[in-house]
C-alpha positions in Angstrom: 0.0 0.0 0.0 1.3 3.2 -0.6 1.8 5.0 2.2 1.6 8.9 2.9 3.3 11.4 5.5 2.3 14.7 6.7 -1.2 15.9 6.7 -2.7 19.2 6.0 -4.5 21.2 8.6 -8.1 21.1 7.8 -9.2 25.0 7.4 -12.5 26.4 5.5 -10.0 29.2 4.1 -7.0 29.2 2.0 -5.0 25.8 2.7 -1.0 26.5 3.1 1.4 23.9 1.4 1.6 20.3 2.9 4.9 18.2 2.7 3.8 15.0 1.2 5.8 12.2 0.7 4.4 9.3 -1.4 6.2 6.1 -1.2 5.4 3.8 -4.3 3.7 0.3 -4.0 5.2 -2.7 -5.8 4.5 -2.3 -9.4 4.0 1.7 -9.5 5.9 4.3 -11.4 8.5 5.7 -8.5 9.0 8.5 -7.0 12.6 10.3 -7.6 14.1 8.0 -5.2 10.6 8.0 -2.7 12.1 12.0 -2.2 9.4 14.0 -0.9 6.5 16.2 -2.8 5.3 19.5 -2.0 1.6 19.9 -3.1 -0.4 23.0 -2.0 -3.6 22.5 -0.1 -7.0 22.2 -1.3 -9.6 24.5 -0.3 -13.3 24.7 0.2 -13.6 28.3 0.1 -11.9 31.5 0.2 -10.8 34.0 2.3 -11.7 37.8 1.8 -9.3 39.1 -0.8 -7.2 36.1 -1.4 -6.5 35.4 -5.0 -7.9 32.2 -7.2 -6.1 29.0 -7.1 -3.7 28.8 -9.1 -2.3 25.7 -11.3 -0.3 23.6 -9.3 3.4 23.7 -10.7 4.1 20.2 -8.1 2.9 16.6 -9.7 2.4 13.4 -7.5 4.9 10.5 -9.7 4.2 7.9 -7.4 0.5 6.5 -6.8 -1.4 7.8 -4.1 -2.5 4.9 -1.2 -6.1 5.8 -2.3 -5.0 3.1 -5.3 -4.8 0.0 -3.1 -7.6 1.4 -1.1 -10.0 1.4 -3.6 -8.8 -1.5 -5.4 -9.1 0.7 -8.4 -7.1 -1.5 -11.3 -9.4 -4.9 -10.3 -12.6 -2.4 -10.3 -11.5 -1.0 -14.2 -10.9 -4.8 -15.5 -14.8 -4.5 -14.8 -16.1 -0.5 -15.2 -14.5 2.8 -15.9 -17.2 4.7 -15.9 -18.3 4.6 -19.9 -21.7 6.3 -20.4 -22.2 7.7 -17.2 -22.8 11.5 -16.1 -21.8 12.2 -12.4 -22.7 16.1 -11.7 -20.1 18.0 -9.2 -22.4 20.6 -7.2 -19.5 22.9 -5.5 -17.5 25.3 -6.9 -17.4 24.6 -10.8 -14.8 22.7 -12.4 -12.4 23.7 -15.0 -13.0 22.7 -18.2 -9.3 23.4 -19.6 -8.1 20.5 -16.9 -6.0 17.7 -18.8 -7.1 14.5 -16.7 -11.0 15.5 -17.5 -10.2 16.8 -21.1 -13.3 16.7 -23.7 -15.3 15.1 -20.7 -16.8 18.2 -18.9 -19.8 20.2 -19.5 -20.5 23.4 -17.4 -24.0 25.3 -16.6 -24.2 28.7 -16.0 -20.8 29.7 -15.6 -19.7 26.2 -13.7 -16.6 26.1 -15.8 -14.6 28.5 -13.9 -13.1 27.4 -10.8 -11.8 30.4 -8.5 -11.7 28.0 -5.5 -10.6 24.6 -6.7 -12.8 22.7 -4.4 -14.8 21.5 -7.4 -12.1 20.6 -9.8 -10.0 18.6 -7.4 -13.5 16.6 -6.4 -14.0 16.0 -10.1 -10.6 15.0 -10.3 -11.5 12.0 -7.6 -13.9 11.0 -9.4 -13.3 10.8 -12.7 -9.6 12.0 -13.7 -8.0 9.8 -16.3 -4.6 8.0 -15.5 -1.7 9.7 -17.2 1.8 8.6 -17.8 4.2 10.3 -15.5 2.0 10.3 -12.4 -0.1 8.1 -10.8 -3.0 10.2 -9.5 -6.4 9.0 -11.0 -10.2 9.1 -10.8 -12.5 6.0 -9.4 -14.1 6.7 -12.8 -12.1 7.7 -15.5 -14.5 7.3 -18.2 -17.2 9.0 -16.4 -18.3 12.5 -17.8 -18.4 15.5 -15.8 -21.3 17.8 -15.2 -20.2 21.0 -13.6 -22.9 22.7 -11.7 -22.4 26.1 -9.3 -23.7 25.0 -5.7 -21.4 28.2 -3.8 -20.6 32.0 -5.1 -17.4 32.2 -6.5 -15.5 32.5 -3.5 -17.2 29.0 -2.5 -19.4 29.9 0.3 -22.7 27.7 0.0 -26.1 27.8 0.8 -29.2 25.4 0.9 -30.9 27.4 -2.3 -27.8 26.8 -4.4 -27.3 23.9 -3.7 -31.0 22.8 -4.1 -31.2 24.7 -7.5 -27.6 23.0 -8.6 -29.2 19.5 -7.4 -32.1 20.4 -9.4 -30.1 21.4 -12.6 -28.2 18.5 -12.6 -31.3 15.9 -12.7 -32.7 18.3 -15.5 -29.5 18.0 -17.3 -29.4 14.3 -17.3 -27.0 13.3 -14.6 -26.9 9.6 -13.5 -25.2 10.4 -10.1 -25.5 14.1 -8.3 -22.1 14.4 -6.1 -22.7 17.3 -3.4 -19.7 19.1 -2.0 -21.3 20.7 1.5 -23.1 19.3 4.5 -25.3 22.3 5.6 -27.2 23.1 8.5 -30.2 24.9 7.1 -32.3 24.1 4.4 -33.6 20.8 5.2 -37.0 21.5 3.5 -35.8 22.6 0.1 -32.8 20.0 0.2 -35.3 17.4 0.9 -37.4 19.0 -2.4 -34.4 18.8 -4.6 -33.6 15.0 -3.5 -37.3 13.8 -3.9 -36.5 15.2 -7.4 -33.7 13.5 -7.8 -35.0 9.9 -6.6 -38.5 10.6 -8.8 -36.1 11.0 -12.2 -33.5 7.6 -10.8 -30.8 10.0 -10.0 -28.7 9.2 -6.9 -27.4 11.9 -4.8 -23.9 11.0 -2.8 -23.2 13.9 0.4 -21.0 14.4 3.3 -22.2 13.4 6.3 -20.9 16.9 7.8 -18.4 19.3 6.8 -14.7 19.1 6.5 -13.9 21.1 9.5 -16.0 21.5 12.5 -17.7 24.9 12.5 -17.0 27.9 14.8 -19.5 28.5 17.7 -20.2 32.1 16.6 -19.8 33.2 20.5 -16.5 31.9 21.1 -14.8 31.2 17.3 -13.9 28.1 18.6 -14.8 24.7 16.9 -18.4 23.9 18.1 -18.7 20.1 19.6 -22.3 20.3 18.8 -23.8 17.0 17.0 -26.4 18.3 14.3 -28.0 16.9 11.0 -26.7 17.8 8.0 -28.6 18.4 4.5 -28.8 17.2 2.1 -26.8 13.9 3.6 -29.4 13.4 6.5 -32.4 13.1 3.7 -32.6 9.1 3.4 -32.7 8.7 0.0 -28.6 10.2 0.2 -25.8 7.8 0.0 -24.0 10.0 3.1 -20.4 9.5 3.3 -17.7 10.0 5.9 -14.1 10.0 5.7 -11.1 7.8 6.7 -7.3 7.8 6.2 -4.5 5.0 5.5 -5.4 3.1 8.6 -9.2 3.2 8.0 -8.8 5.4 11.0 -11.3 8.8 10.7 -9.2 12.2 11.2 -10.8 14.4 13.8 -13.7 16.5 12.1 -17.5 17.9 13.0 -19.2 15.6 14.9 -20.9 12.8 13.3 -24.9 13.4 13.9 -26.2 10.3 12.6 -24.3 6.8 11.2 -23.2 7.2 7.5 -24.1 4.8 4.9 -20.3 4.0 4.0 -16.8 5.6 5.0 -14.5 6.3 2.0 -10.9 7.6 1.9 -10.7 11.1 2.0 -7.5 11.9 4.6 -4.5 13.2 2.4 -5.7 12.3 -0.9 -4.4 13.8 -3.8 -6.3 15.0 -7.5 -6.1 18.0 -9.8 -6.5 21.6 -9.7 -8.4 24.1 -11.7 -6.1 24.2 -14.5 -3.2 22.2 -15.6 -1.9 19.1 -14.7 -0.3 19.9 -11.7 -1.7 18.3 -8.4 -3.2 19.5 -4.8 -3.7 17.6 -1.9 -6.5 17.3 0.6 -8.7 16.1 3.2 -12.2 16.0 4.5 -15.6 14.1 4.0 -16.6 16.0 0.8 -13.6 14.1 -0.7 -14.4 10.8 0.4 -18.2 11.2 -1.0 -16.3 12.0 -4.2 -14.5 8.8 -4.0 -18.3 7.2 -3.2 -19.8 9.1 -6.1 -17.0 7.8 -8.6 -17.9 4.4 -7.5 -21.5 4.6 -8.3 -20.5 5.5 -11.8 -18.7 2.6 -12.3 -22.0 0.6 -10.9 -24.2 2.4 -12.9 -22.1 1.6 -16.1 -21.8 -2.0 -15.3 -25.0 -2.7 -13.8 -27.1 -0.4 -16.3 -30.8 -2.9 -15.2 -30.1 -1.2 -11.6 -32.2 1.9 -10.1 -30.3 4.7 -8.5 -31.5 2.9 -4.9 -30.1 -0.4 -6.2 -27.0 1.1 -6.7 -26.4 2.8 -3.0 -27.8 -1.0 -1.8 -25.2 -2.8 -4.1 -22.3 0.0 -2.6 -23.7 -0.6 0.9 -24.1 -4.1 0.7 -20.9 -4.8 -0.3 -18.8 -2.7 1.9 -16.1 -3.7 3.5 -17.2 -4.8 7.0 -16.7 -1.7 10.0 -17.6 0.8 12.7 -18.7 2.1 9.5 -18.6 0.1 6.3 -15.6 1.3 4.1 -16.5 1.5 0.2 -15.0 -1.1 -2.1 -15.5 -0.8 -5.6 -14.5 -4.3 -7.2 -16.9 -6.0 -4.6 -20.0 -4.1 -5.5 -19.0 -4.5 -9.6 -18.7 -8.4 -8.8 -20.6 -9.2 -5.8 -23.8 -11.8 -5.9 -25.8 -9.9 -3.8 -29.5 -10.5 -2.8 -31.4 -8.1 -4.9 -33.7 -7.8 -7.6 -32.6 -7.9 -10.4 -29.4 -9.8 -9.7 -30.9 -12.7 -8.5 -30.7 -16.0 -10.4 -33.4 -16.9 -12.7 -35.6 -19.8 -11.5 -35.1 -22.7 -14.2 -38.3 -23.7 -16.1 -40.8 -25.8 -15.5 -39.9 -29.7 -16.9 -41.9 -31.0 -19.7 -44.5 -33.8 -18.7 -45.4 -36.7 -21.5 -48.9 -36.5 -23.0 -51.6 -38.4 -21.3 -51.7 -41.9 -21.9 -55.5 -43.1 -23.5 -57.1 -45.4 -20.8 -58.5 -47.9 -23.2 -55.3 -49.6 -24.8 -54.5 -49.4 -21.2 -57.8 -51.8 -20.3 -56.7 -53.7 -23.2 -53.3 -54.4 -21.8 -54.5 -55.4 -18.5 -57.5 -58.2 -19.8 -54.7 -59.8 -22.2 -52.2 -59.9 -18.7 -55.0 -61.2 -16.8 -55.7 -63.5 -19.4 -52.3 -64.8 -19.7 -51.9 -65.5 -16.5 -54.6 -67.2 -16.1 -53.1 -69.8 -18.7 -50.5 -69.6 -17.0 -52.0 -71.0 -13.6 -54.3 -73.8 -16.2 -50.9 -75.1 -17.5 -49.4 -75.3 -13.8 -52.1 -77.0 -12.5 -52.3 -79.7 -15.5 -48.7 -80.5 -14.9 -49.1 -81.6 -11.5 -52.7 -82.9 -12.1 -52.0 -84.9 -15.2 -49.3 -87.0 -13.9 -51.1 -88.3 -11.2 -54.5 -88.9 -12.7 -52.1 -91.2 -15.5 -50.5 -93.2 -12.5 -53.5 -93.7 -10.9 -55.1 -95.4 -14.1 -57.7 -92.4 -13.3 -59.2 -93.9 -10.8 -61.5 -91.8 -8.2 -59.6 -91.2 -5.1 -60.5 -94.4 -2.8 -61.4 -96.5 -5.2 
């Protein structure tokens, strides 16, 4: 398993530069001698006055431990995503990114990134592998569908979000990936989802954000457990992260169980523009991961509903605290459902009805015989004695 070292610090602003250091599995393209990699930080939105994210001038040689996590070359001997439209409602995505070339639409302006929230999660999902680095999508056939779910500086709120959701299904998205877990807005989230599941669209969210938020009295991180939309609407595959270890980096507070982990500590993917690489961490990422994984489901298992799909991901988890995704088993899993089941044979084919009267006929002429049978027996012993008794009457 690769393995990773350093981690950022998980802030809503502008994310400093993390020391990385990637050390190769067996069988990836190495590192200059496993030396380490500076990438800068992802961000999920903005401070006041700082500048857009740029293109990363760092690249990632080696592949990131998300690889053997994921179990990502088994899964694309099966799926990569062919045919399938995941929507990214965040920040926009960047339609001049390399890894997603020729693969991303944009509505209403989605195809600027300022931020680079929404280009890095697109990245997770559905980046294509490229010689020279080993950072790649769960999906990397899948096409992106950029939809605006923050301003441009990436702050969020239930009506964009609800209107991007919205969007998406109208556009024709197979899977709706949504960046934020917010507080408010559980009325008009749980609109834009009913939408979603009435058109066979499945939404994948984080279970809460990426860094607990400040108590607005003391602008410290407040310990508070609360739902989170549109994750805590049931028909939302909600996601949570973990790290190398399968162990989950310190966060919000969890309000309810999520559906599946995923990992989403220290993983790496593109930025806004060029093919240079950021690194992050946070549940938002590891829904990506999620929402990647349902494309490949979807392209594979084409017969399945968008419910089917988060049972099939569920179902086939990886078995803990909370169940970690895994890709290959829910491409090639027998599981109990529907449409997977296997056919009952057919009924065998019984022999005509046999007439009863050649049957009657049959059983006189065996009667018959046997009767004949029982005449000649009885002469055999009868005639020999009636000869040696001159046949005479018994006693005369």
């Amino acid at each position: 398993m690769a393995r990773v070292l350093s981690r950022p610090l998980r802030t809503a602003g502008a994310a400093a530069a993390t020391a990385l250091v990637v050390l190769a599995p067996p069988g990836a393209r190495p590192a200059a001698a496993g030396e380490p990699v500076r990438l800068p930080g992802v961000s999920t939105r903005l401070a006041d006055g700082a500048p857009c994210a740029k293109a990363s001038d760092r690249t990632a040689e080696a592949r990131p431990w998300t690889w053997q996590a994921l179990g990502l070359p088994q899964s694309w001997r099966l799926a990569r995503g062919d045919g399938v439209t995941v929507a990214v409602v965040d920040t926009g995505v960047g339609t001049g990114i390399p890894a997603l070339s020729g693969r991303v639409t944009a509505l209403d302006g989605a195809g600027r990134d300022c931020v680079g929230h929404g280009s890095f999660a697109a990245g997770l999902i559905a980046a294509a592998p490229a010689d020279g680095t080993g950072v790649a999508g769960v999906a990397p056939r899948a096409r992106i569908l950029a939809v605006r779910g923050t301003d441009e500086r990436g702050t969020p709120s239930a009506g964009r979000v609800a209107r991007g959701v919205r969007a998406a299904v109208d556009a024709g998205a197979d899977v709706v990936y949504v960046a934020h877990a917010l507080p408010t807005g559980r009325k008009e989230l749980t609109a834009a989802v009913a939408h979603a599941t009435g058109n066979d669209v499945l939404v994948v969210a984080p279970t809460a954000p990426d860094a607990a938020p400040l108590d607005p009295r003391t602008r410290r991180p407040d310990p508070t457990a609360r739902p989170y939309f549109p994750a805590f609407v049931p028909q939302v595959l909600s996601v949570v992260d973990h790290g190398p270890g399968g162990t989950r980096p310190e966060g919000a507070p969890q309000p309810f169980a999520p559906d599946l982990s995923a990992p989403g500590d220290l993983v790496v993917s593109v930025g806004p523009r060029g093919s240079g690489h950021y690194i992050g961490s946070g549940s938002s990422l590891a829904a990506a991961a999620a929402a990647g994984a349902a494309a490949l489901v979807r392209a594979r298992h084409p017969e399945l509903s968008a419910a089917e799909v988060a049972r099939r991901l569920m179902g086939a988890a990886y078995p803990a605290t909370v169940p970690r995704l895994d890709p290959y088993a829910a491409l090639s899993a027998l599981l109990p459902e529907g449409r997977q089941s296997v056919p009952e044979p057919e009924p065998a084919p019984l022999p005509p009805s046999v007439p009863h009267a050649p049957r009657h006929r049959a059983l006189v002429l065996a009667g018959g015989a046997g009767l004949l049978v029982l005449l000649v027996a009885a002469a055999a012993v009868v005639v020999p004695r009636g000869r040696a008794r001159g046949w005479r009457p018994a006693g005369g």
